[in-house]
C-alpha positions as CSV (number, residue, x, y, z in Angstrom):
1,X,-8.6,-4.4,-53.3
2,X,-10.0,-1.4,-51.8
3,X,-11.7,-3.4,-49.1
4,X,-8.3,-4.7,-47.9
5,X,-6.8,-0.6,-48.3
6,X,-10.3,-0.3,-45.9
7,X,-9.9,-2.8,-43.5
8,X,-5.6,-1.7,-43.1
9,X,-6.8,1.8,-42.6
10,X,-8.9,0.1,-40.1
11,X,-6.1,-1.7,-38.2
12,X,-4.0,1.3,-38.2
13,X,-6.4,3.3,-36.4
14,X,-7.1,1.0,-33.8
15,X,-3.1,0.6,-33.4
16,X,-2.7,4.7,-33.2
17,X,-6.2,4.8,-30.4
18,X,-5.0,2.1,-29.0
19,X,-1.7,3.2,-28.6
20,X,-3.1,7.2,-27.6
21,X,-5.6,5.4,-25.0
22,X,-2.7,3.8,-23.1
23,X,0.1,6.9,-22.8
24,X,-3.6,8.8,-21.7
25,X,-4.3,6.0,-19.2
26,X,-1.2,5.9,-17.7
27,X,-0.8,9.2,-16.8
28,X,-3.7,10.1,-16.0
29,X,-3.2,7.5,-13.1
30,X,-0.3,8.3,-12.1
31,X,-0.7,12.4,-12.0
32,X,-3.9,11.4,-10.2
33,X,-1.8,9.2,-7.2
34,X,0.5,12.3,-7.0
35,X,-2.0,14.8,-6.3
36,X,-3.8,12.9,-4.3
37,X,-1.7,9.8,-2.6
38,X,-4.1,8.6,0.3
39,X,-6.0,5.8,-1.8
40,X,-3.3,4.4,-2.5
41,X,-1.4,4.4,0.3
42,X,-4.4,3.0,2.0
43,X,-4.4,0.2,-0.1
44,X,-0.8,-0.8,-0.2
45,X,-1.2,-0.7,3.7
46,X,-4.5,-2.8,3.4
47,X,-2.6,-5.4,1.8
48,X,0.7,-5.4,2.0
49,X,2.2,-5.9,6.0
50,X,5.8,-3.9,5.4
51,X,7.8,-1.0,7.2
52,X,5.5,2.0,6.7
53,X,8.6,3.0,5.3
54,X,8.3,0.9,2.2
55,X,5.0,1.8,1.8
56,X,5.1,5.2,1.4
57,X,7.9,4.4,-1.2
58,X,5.8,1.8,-2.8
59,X,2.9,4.3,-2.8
60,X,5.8,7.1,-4.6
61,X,7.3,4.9,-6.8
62,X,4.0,3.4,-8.5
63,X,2.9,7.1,-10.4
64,X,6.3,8.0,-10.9
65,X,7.0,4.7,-13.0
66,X,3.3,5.3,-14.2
67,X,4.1,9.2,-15.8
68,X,7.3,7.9,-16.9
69,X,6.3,4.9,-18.9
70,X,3.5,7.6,-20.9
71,X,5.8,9.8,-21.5
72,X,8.3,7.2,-23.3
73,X,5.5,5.5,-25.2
74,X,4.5,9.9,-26.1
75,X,7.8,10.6,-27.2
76,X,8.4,6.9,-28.7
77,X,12.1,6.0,-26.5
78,X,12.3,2.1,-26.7
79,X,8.5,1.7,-27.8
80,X,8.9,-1.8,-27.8
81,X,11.0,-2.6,-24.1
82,X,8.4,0.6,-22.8
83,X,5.1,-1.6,-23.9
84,X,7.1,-4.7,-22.6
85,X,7.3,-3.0,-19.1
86,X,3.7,-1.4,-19.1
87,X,2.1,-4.7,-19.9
88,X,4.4,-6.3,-17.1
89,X,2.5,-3.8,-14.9
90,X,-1.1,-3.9,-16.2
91,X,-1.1,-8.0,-15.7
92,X,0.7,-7.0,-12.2
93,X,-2.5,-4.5,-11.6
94,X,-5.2,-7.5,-13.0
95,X,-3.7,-10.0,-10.4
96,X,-3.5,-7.3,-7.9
97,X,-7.7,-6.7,-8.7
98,X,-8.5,-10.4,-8.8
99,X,-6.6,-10.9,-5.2
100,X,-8.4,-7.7,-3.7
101,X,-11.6,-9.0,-5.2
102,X,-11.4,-12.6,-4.2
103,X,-9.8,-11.0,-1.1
104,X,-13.2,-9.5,-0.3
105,X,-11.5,-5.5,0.0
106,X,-14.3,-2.8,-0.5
107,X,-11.8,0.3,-0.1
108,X,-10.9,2.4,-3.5
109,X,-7.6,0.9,-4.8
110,X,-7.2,4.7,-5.1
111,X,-5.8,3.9,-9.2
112,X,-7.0,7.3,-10.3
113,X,-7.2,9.0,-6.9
114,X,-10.6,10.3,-5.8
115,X,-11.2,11.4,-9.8
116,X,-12.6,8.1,-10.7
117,X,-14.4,5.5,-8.6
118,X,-11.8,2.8,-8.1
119,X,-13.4,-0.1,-5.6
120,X,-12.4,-4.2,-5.7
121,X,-14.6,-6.0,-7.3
122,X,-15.7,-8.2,-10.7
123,X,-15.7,-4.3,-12.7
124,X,-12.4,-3.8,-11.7
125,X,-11.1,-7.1,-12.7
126,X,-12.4,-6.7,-16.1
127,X,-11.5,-3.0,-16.4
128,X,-7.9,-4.4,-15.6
129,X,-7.9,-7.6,-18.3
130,X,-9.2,-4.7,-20.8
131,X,-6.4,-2.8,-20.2
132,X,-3.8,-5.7,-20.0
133,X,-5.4,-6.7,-23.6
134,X,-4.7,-3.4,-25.0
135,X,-1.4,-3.9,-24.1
136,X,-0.5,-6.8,-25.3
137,X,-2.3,-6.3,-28.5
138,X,-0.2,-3.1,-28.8
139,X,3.2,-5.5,-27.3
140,X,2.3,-7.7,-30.2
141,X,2.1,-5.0,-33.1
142,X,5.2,-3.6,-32.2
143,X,7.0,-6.8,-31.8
144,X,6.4,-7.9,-35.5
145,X,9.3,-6.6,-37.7
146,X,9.2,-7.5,-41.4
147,X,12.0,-10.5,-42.2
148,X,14.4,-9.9,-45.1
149,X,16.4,-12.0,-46.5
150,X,19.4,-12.3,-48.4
151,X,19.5,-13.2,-51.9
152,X,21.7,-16.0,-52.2
C-alpha cells in the first residue's frame, strides 16, 4: 500500500513539473521573440515566400499567442482547450524543425531569441518531440475525468 501512495505522489509531481516546465517554456519563448524579433523574422522569411507584410505579422503574432497560452495554463482558464492548443503548436514547431532540418537551414530559428542557441538540425528535432511529449502527456492527464454513474 504505501508503495502505490509512493508511486501517486510520484505521478503527481511529474504532472505539477511537467505542467510548471511548459507555462515556463512558453513564455520564456515568447518574451524572448518580443525583445528580440530578428531570428525569427529571419526565419519566417527563410522559409515562408509571403508579403513582408504577413511576415512581420506572423513573426508578432507567434510570442503573443506564446505569452498568452502560459499565462492561461498559470492562471488555469480552460486548462484543458489551453493544452489542446499548445500541443497543436508544439507538433506545428516539431514539423516546422524536421522541414528546416531535412530542408538543410543552418540559421537560428530564433525560438528563444539570441538567449539560447536555436539552429536546424537533429537536436532541435528532438528538443521539439520532447516538448510535443510533454504536452500530450499533460493533454492526456487533463483529458481523463472520473465516470459516474447513476444508480439505477
Amino acid at each position: 500500500m504505501l508503495e502505490l501512495v509512493k508511486s501517486i505522489k510520484s505521478l503527481e509531481l511529474l504532472i505539477s513539473a511537467s505542467y510548471y516546465f511548459l507555462i515556463a517554456l512558453l513564455l520564456f519563448s515568447g518574451v524572448s521573440k518580443i525583445l528580440d524579433p530578428q531570428p525569427m523574422l529571419e526565419t519566417i522569411k527563410a522559409v515562408i515566400n509571403v508579403s513582408e507584410e504577413l511576415q512581420i505579422a506572423a513573426a508578432t503574432l507567434l510570442p503573443v499567442i506564446e505569452i498568452t497560452l502560459g499565462v492561461m495554463l498559470l492562471l488555469r482558464i480552460r486548462v484543458k482547450e489551453t493544452l489542446l492548443v499548445a500541443t497543436i503548436l508544439f507538433l506545428f514547431f516539431f514539423l516546422f524543425s524536421v522541414y528546416g532540418a531535412l530542408m538543410g537551414l543552418k540559421n537560428d530559428c530564433g525560438c528563444f531569441g539570441k538567449i539560447a542557441e536555436s539552429s536546424f538540425g537533429i537536436g532541435m528535432v528532438i528538443r521539439n518531440i520532447l516538448f510535443l511529449f510533454v504536452s500530450v502527456f499533460l493533454l492526456i492527464k487533463f483529458e481523463k475525468k472520473p465516470r459516474y454513474q447513476a444508480n439505477k
